[in-house]
C-alpha positions in Angstrom: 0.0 0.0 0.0 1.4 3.2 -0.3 1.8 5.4 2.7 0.9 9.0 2.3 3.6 11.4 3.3 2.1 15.0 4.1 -0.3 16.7 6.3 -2.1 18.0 3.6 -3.0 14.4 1.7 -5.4 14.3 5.0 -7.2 17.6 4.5 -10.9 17.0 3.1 -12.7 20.3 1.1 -16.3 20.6 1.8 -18.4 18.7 -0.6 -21.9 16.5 -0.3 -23.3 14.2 -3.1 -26.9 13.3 -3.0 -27.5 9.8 -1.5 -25.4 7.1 -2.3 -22.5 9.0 -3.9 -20.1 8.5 -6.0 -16.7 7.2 -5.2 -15.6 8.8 -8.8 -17.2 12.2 -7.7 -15.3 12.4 -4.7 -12.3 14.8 -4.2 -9.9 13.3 -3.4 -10.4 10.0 -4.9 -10.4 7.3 -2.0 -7.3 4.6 -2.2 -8.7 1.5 -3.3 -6.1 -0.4 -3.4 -6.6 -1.0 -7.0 -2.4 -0.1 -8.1 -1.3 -1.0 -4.7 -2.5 -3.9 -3.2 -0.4 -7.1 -3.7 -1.5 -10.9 -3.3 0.0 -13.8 -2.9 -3.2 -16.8 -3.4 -4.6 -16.7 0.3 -8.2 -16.8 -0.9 -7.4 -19.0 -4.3 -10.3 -20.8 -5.5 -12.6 -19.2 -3.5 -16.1 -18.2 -4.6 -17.4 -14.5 -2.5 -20.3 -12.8 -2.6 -19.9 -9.0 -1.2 -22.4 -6.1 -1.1 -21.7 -2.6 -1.0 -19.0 -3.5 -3.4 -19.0 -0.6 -6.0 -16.9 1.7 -3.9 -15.3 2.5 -0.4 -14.7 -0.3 2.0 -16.5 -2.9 -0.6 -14.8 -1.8 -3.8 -11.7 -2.3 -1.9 -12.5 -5.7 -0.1 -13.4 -6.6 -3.9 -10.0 -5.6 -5.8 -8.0 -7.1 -2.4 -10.0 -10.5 -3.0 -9.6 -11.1 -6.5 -5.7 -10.1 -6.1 -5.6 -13.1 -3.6 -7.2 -15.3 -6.4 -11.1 -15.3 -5.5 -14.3 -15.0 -8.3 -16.5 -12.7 -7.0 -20.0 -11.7 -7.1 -20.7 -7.5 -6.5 -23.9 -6.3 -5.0 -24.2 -2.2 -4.9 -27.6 -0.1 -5.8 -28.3 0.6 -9.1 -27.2 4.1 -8.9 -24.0 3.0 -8.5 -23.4 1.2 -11.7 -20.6 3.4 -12.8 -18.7 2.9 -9.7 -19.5 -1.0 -10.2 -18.2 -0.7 -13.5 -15.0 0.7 -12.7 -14.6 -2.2 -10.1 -15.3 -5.2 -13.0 -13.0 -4.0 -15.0 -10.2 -3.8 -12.7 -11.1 -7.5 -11.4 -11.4 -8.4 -14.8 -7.4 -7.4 -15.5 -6.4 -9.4 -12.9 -7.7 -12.6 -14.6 -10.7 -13.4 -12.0 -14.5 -14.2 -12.4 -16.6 -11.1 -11.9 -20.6 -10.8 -11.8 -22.0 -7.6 -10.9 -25.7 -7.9 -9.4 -27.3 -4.1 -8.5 -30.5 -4.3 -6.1 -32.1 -2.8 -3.3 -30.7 -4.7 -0.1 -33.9 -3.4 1.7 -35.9 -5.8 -0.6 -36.8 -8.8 1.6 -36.9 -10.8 -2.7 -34.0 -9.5 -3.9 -32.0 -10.8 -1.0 -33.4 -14.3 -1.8 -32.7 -13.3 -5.8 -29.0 -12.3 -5.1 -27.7 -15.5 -3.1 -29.6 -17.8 -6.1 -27.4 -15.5 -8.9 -24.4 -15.8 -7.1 -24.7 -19.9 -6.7 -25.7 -19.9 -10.4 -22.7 -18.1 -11.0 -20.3 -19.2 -9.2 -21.6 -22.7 -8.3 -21.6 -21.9 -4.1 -20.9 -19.3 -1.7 -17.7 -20.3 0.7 -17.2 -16.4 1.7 -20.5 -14.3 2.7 -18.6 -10.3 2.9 -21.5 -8.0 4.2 -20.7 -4.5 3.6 -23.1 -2.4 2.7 -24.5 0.6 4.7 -26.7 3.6 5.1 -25.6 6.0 7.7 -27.0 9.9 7.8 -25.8 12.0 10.1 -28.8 13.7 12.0 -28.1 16.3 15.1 -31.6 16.3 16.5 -33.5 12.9 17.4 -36.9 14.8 17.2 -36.1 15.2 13.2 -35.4 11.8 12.4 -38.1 10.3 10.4 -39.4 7.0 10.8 -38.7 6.4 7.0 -34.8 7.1 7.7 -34.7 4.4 10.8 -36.7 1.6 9.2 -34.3 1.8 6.0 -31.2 2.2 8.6 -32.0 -1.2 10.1 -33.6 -3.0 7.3 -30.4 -2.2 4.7 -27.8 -2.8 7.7 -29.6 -5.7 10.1 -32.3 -6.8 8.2 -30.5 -7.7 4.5 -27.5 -9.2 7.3 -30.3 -11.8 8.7 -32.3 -12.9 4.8 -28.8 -13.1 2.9 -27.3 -15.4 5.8 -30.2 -17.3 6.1 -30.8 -17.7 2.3 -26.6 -18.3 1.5 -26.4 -21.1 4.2 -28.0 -23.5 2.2 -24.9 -23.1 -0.2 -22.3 -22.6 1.9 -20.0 -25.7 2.5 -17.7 -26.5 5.9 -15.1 -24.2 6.0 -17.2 -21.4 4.7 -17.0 -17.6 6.4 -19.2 -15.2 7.4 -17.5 -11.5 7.8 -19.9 -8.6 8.7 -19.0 -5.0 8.9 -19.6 -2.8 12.3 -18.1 0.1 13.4 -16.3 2.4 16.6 -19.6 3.6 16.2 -21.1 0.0 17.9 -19.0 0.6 21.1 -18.8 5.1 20.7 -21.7 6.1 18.9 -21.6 9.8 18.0 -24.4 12.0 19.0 -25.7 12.8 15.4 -25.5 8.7 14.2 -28.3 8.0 17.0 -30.1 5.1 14.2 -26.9 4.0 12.7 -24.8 3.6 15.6 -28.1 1.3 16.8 -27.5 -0.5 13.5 -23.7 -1.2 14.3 -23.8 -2.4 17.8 -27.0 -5.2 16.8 -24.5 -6.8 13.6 -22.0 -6.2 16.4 -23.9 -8.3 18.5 -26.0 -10.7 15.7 -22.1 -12.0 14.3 -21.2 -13.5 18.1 -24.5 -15.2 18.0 -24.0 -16.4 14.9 -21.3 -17.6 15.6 -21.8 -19.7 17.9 -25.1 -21.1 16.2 -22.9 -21.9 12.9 -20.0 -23.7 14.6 -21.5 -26.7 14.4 -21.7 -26.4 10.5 -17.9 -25.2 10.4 -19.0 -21.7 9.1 -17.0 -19.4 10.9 -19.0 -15.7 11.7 -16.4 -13.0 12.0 -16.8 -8.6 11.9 -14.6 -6.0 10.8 -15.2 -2.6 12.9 -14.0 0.4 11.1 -13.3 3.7 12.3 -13.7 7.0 9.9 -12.8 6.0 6.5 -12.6 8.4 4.0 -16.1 6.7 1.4 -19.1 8.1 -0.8 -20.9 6.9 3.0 -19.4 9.9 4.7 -20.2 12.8 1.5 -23.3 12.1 1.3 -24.7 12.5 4.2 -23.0 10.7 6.7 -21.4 13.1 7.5 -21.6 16.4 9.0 -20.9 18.7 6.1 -18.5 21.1 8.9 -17.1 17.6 10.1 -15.5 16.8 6.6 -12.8 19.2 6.2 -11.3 17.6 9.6 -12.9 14.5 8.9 -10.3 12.1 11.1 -8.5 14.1 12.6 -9.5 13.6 16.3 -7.7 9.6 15.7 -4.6 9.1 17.4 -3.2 8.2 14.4 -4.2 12.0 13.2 -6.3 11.2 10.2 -8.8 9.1 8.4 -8.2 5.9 7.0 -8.4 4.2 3.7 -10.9 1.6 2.2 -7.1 -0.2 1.2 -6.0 -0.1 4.5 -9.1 -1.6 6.4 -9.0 -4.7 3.4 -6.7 -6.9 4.8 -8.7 -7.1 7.7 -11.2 -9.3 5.5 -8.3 -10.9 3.6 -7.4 -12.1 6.9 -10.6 -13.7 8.1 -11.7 -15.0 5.2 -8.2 -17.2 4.5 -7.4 -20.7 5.9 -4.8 -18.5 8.5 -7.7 -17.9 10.3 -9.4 -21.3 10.3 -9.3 -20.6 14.3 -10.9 -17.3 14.3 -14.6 -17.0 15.4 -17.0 -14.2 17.0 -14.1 -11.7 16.6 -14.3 -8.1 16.1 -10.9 -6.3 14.1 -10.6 -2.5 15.1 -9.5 -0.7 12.0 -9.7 2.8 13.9 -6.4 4.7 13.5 -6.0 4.1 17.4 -9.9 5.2 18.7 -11.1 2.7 21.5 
């Protein structure tokens, strides 16, 4: 990966994209990984479905996979299919299956629908890589509508619950399960009041999981990142005065990249952690 240098590669101007963003709208572009990131076959042969997968954390969970020798299967919403483009043909240079699949997560169906194209695809499903979000920051509880907290949890614990239940069928001893929280599961900020909610139940659903699906040999694993720099945080996510310093408050001094949280998921989805269950990986720049 390469390390950026100077102060001012961590210094964010103001923007804000309508909902979902853009990854190729952003300024500056996010590091995805896509020039840096080198494999070596840890996840060869095997056969990943991954939402949110068109840009940010995803995208680069995606291009990190199919360096380490995985055919994939890309969920993101269909206003994303430029970003999802972008992503297919970067896998494609690298010589590995790629199927993109847009829909609506918050569609009880398409859930069902998405596991059935990715086994027709790709024959099973030995990696399950839940990433996709909605977050919107909101500074006053008395203005958030019901409409905003019923698509919070269905699109970030709802769609976790149908795709697992749905994939399991396909899903072979061995297989792994990797969920996405957040520092916002254990600090929630004060204007993330639904989404924070949202973190700390997939916090919370993967250790039960977990120990339901050990029996199987399916092991149920989480990534928790802290602020990474993602269309999420531009459009709306975000404060719009937070962006600018967006980061900064991390020991580490700034935020993160979606290529530096990818090895996490490299990680618990290869045979070196064939021990690993019910495990949370910080990815925070040093926030506890």
């Amino acid at each position: 990966m390469t390390k950026m240098q100077h102060d001012d590669d961590f210094k964010f101007p103001t923007q804000h994209q309508p909902e979902p963003g853009l990854q190729s709208k952003m300024s500056p572009q996010p590091d995805d990984g896509s020039t840096t990131y080198a494999g070596c076959n840890r996840l060869r042969g095997k056969k990943v479905l991954i939402t949110g997968a068109d840009s940010g954390i995803g995208r680069a969970v995606a291009i990190a996979y199919a360096n380490e020798g995985a055919d994939l299967v890309l969920n993101y919403l269909p206003e994303e299919e430029s970003d999802a483009q972008d992503v297919r043909r970067i896998i494609e240079s690298l010589g590995r299956k790629v199927e993109l699949v847009p829909g609506d997560l918050k569609d009880e169906a398409f859930n069902t629908e998405l596991v059935k194209q990715t086994v027709l695809s790709l024959g099973k499903i030995d990696t399950l890589v839940l990433v996709a979000g909605k977050q919107q920051a909101n500074t006053d509880i008395t203005t958030i509508s019901t409409g905003q907290m019923i698509d919070t949890y269905t699109t970030n614990v709802f769609s976790l619950i149908w795709l697992v239940r749905e994939a399991l069928e396909y899903m072979p001893n061995g297989s792994s399960i990797i969920t996405t929280n957040s520092i916002q599961a254990e600090d929630p900020s004060a204007y993330l009041i639904d989404y924070a909610g949202t973190k700390a139940a997939i916090k919370n659903t993967t250790f039960g999981l977990a120990k339901q699906l050990a029996q199987r040999g399916i092991r149920v694993n989480s990534v928790a990142p802290g602020p990474i720099w993602t269309p999420l945080q531009v459009a709306g996510g975000q404060l719009a005065e937070n962006i600018p310093t967006f980061g900064k408050d991390t020991p580490l001094g700034r935020a993160g990249q979606p290529s530096e949280v990818a090895g996490a998921y490299v990680f618990l989805a290869s045979d070196e952690a064939s021990y690993i269950t019910a495990t949370s990986i910080n990815v925070t720049g040093g926030l506890i």
